[in-house]
C-alpha positions in Angstrom: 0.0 0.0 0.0 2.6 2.2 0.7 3.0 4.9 -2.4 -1.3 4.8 -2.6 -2.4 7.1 -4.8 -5.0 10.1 -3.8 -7.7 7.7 -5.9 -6.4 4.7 -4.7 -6.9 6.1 -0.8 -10.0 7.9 -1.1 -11.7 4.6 -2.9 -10.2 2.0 -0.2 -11.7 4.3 2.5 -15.4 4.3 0.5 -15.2 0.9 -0.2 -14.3 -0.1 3.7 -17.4 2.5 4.5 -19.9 0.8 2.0 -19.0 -3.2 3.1 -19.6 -2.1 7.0 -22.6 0.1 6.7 -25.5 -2.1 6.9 -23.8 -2.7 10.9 -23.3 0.7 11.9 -26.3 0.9 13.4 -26.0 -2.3 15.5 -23.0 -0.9 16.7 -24.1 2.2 18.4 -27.0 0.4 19.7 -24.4 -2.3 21.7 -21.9 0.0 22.5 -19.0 -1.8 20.9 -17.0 -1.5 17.7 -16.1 -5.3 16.8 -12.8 -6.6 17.0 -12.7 -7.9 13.5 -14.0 -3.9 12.2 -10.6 -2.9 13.9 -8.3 -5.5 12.9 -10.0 -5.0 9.2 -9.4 -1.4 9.0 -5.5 -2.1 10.5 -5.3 -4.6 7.6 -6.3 -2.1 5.2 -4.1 0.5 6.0 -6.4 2.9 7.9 -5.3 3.3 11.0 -2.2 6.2 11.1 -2.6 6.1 7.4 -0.4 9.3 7.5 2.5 8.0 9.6 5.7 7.7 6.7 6.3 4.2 5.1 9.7 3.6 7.6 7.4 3.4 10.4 4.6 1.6 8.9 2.5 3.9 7.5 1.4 4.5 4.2 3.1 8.0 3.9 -1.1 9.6 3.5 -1.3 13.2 2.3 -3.7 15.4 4.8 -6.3 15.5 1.9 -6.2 11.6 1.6 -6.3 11.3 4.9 -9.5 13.7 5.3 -10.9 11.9 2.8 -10.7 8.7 4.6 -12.4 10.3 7.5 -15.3 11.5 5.5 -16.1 8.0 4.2 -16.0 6.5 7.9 -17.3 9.4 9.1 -20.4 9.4 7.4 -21.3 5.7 7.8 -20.0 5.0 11.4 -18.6 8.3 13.7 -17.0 5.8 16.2 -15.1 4.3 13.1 -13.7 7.4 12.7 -13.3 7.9 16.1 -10.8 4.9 16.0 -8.9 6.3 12.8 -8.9 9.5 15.0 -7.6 8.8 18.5 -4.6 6.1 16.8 -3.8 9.0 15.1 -3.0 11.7 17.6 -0.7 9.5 19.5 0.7 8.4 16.6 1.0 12.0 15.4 2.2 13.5 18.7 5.3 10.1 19.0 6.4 10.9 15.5 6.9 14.6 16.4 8.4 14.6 19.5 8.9 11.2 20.6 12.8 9.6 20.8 14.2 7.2 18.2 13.3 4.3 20.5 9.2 5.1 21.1 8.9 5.8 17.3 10.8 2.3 16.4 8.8 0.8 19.7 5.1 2.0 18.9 4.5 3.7 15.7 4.2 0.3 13.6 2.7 -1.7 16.2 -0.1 1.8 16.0 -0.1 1.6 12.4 -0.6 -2.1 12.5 -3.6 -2.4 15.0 -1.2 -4.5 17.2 -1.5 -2.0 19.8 -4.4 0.5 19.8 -4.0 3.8 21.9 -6.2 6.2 23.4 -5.3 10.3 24.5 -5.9 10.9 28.3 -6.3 14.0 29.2 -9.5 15.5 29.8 -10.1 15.6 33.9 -13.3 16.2 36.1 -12.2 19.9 36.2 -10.0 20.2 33.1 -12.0 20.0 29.5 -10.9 22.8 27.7 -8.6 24.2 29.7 -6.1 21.4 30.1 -3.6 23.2 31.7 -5.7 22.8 35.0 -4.7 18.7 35.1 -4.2 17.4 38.4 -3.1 13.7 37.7 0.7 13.8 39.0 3.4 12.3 37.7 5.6 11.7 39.9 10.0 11.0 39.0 10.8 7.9 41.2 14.9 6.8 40.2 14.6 5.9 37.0 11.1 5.5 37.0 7.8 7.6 37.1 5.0 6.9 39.0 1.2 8.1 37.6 -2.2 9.3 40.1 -5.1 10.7 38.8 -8.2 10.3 36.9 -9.4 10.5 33.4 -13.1 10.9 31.7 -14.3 10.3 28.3 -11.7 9.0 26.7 -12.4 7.8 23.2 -11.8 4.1 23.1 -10.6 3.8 26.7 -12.2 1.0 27.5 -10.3 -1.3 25.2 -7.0 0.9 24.5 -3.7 -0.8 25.4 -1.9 1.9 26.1 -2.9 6.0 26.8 -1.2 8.8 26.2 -1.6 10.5 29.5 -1.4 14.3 30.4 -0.4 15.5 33.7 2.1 17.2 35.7 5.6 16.7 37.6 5.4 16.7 41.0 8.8 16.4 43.1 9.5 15.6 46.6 7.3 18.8 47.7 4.8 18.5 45.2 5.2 21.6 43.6 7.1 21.3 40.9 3.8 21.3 39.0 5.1 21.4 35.0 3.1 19.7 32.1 3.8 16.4 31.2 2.9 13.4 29.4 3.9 9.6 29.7 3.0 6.8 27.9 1.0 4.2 30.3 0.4 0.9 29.3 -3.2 -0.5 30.2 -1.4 -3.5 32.3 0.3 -2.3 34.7 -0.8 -2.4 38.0 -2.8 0.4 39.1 -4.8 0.9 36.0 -8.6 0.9 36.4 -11.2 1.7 34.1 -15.0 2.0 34.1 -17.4 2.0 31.0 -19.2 4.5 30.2 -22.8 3.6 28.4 -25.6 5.6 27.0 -23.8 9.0 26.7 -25.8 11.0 23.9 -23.0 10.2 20.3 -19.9 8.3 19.6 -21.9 5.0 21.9 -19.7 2.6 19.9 -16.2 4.6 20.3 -16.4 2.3 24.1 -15.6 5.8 25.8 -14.2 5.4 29.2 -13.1 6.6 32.7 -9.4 5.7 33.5 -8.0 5.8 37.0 -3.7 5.7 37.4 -3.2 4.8 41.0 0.2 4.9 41.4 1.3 3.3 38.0 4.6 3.2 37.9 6.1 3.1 34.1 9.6 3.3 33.4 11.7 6.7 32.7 11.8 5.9 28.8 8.1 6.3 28.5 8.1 9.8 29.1 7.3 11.9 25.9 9.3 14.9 25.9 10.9 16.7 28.6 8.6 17.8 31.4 7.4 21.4 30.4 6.6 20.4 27.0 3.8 18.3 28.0 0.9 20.5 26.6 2.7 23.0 24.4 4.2 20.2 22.7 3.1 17.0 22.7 -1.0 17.3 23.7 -0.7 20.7 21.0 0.0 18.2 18.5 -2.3 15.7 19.3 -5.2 17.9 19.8 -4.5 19.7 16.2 -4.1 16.0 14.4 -7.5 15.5 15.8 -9.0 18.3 15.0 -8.3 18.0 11.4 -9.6 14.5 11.3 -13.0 15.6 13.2 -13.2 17.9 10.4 -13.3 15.9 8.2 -15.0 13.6 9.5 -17.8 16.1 10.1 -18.1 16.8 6.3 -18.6 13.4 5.7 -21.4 13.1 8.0 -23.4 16.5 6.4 -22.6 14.7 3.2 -24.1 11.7 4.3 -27.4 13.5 6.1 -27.7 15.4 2.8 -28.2 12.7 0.5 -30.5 10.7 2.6 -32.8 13.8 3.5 -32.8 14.4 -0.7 -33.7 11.0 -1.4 -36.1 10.6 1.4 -37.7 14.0 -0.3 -37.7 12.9 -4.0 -39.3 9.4 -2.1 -41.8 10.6 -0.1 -45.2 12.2 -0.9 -47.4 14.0 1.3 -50.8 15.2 0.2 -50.1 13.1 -3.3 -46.9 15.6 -3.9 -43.3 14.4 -2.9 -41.7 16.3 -0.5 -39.6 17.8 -2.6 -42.3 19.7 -4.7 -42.7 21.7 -1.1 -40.5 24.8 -1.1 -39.8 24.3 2.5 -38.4 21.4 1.8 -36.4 23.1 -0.9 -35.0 25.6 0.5 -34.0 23.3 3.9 -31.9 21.3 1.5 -30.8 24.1 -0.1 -29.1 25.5 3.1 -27.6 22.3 3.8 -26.4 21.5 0.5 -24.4 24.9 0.8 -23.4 24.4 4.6 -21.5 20.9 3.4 -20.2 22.4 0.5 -18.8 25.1 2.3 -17.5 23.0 5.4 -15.6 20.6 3.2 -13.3 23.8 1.3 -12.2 24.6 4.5 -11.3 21.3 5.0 -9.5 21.4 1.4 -8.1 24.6 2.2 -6.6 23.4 5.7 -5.2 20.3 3.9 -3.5 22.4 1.3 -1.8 24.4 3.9 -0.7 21.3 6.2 0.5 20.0 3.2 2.8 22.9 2.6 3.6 22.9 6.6 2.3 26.4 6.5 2.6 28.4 9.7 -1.2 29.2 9.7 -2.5 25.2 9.2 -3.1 24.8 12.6 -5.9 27.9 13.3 -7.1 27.0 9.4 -7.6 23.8 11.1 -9.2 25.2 14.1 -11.5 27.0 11.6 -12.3 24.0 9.3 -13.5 21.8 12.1 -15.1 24.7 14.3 -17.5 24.9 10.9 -17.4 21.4 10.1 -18.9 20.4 13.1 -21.5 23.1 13.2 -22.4 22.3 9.6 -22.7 18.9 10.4 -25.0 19.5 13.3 -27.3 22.0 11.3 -27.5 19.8 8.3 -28.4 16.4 10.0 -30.8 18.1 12.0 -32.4 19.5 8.6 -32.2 15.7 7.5 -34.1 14.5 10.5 -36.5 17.4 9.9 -37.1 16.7 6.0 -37.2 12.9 7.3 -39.6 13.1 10.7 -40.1 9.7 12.1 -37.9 7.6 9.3 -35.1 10.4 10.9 -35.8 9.2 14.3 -35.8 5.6 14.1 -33.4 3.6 16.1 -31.5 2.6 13.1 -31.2 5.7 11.2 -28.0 7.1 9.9 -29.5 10.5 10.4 -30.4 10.2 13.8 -27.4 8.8 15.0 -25.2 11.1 12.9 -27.6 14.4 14.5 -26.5 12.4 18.5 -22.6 12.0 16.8 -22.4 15.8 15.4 -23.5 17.6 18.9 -20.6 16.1 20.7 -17.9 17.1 17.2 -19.1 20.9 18.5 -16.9 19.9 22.0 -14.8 17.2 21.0 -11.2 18.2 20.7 -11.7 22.0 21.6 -15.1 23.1 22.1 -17.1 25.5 19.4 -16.7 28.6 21.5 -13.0 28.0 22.7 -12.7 27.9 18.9 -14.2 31.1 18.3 -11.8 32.7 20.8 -8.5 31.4 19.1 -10.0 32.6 15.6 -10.6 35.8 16.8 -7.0 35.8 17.8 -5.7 35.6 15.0 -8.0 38.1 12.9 -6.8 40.2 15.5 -3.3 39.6 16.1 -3.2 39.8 12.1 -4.4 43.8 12.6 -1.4 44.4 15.5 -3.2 43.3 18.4 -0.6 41.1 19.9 2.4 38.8 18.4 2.3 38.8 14.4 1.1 35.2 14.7 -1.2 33.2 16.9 1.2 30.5 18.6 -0.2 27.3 18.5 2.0 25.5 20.6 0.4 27.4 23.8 -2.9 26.2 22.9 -4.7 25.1 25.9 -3.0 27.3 28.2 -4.9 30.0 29.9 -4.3 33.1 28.2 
């Protein structure tokens, strides 16, 4: 696979999408994405599609890799989910981990041997992470882990987590961000299920408690310090770029299932789509998609070209990905009433799946703050250039 075409990508991702979508809809409703769905997509290729060929990847482009996402995306979320969370700790081990963790995890990621999950989010820290209070704690030559986690996509099966938190010294107050790689294993690692929570009900989302893991010095990821401006940063802006994308295949998605439902469906012996209403419903949420997937182009274009300005074009692209995808399933599930709203419905569970995009991996109106930088910054209020490694910090 490796040298895969743009064609060759974006069809293996569709044709993976078509061959599992008739069992999307059991999965949401049992909470579980199958073994055999992940090993299948490893086999194929899918999972950290975008790490280079040396370390198992298949060297993906950003626009292949969106495109992948918006196939998965718009048949299963939690599928994406998986291509999503593999892919931030991939991402963040290829950018700042040592010779040995790249060599160590990034083909066992790429191969599904080993599937990984990003710990970070707290009781008290969502989307200001730098308010963590899991401690991790230098021991000798070792590290020791306390604290909790909550929601973490895929938790509940990951073998190992990429876990925020910060140093703490004899005294305790040391206090500088960190992150450690803690395999699910070890002693001291607990985690409870979560069920029933409103999207993503096959992504097996979990709380993880560290009591005292201890994990040895070589897991650390980059020197304490560089825990969130680093390592998290580049996580969080890997996953934002494939929520994105993700997103646009989920309007995409909603869209033609509301048109054909339209063209279908008659009401007072005229199908729906004789009513103007109707019309002009679809007509909005034609142009939401359309305009939520060239920001998604656009974004791709400029990680492509390692532009300075990818990562808040990325912030943009999935701030208005996500709020596209929310307004244009819920016009689906409107042009669709009760056939929207049945258990098994695509547009129903992608309407559940796009309200927690709008929070997932920095929430709609944290967004709208580090746009506004920018904009504003760009006109001399502030630095020349919003930094992006200091995203999540308090500002």
């Amino acid at each position: 696979m490796n040298g895969t075409t743009a064609v060759d990508l974006t069809a293996l991702g569709a044709r993976f999408a078509d061959a599992v979508r008739g069992d999307a809809a059991a999965w949401d409703a049992r909470g579980e994405l199958p073994a055999e769905v992940r090993r299948e997509a490893a086999r194929e290729g899918l999972l950290d599609a975008d790490l280079p060929p040396r370390h198992g990847g298949l060297g993906a482009t950003p626009a292949q890799l969106g495109e992948v996402c918006a196939r998965l995306g718009g048949v299963c979320g939690s599928l994406r989910g998986l291509v999503t969370v593999q892919g931030m700790v991939g991402a963040a081990l290829l950018r700042w981990g040592t010779a040995g963790q790249r060599e160590r995890w990034l083909p066992a990621l790429a191969r599904g041997e080993v599937l990984a999950a990003f710990a970070a989010t707290e009781t008290e820290a969502g989307s200001d992470l730098a308010a963590v209070t899991t401690e991790v704690e230098p021991h000798g030559d070792a590290y020791t882990v306390t604290g909790g986690k909550r929601w973490i996509t895929f938790g509940e099966i990951a073998d190992v987590y990429l876990v925020l938190g910060r140093t703490g010294g004899a005294d305790g107050t040391d206090g500088r961000p960190v992150v450690a790689l803690v395999e699910a294993d070890r002693p001291g690692v607990r985690c409870e299920p979560v069920r029933g929570q409103l999207g993503l009900r096959a992504a097996q989302v979990a709380h993880v408690r560290f009591d005292g893991v201890r994990v040895p010095s070589e897991n650390l990821v980059a020197p304490p310090g560089f825990g969130l401006s680093h390592v998290v940063g580049t996580a969080l802006d890997h996953g934002r770029f494939t929520v994105a994308w993700g997103c646009v295949g989920m309007a995409e998605a909603c869209l033609g299932a509301a048109a054909e439902h339209a063209v279908r469906r008659t009401q007072g012996g005229v199908a729906l789509a004789g009513h103007q209403q109707v019309r002009a419903l679809l007509g909005r949420a034609a142009v939401d998609g359309r305009a939520a997937r060239e920001l998604c182009l656009r974004a791709a274009r400029m990680r492509a070209a390692v532009d300075p300005d990818a990562v808040v074009e990325t912030v943009a692209a999935k701030y208005a990905a996500a709020r596209a995808a929310t307004s244009v399933a819920g016009s689906a599930v409107q042009v669709m009433g009760a056939a929207g709203c049945a258990p098994d419905s695509l547009v129903g569970r992608c309407y559940r799946d796009a309200k927690v995009m709008e929070i997932i991996e920095g929430s709609a109106q944290v967004s709208e703050l580090h746009i506004a930088d920018h904009l504003l910054r760009a006109h001399g209020h502030g630095p020349a250039r919003w930094r992006p490694e200091r995203e999540g910090e308090p500002r």
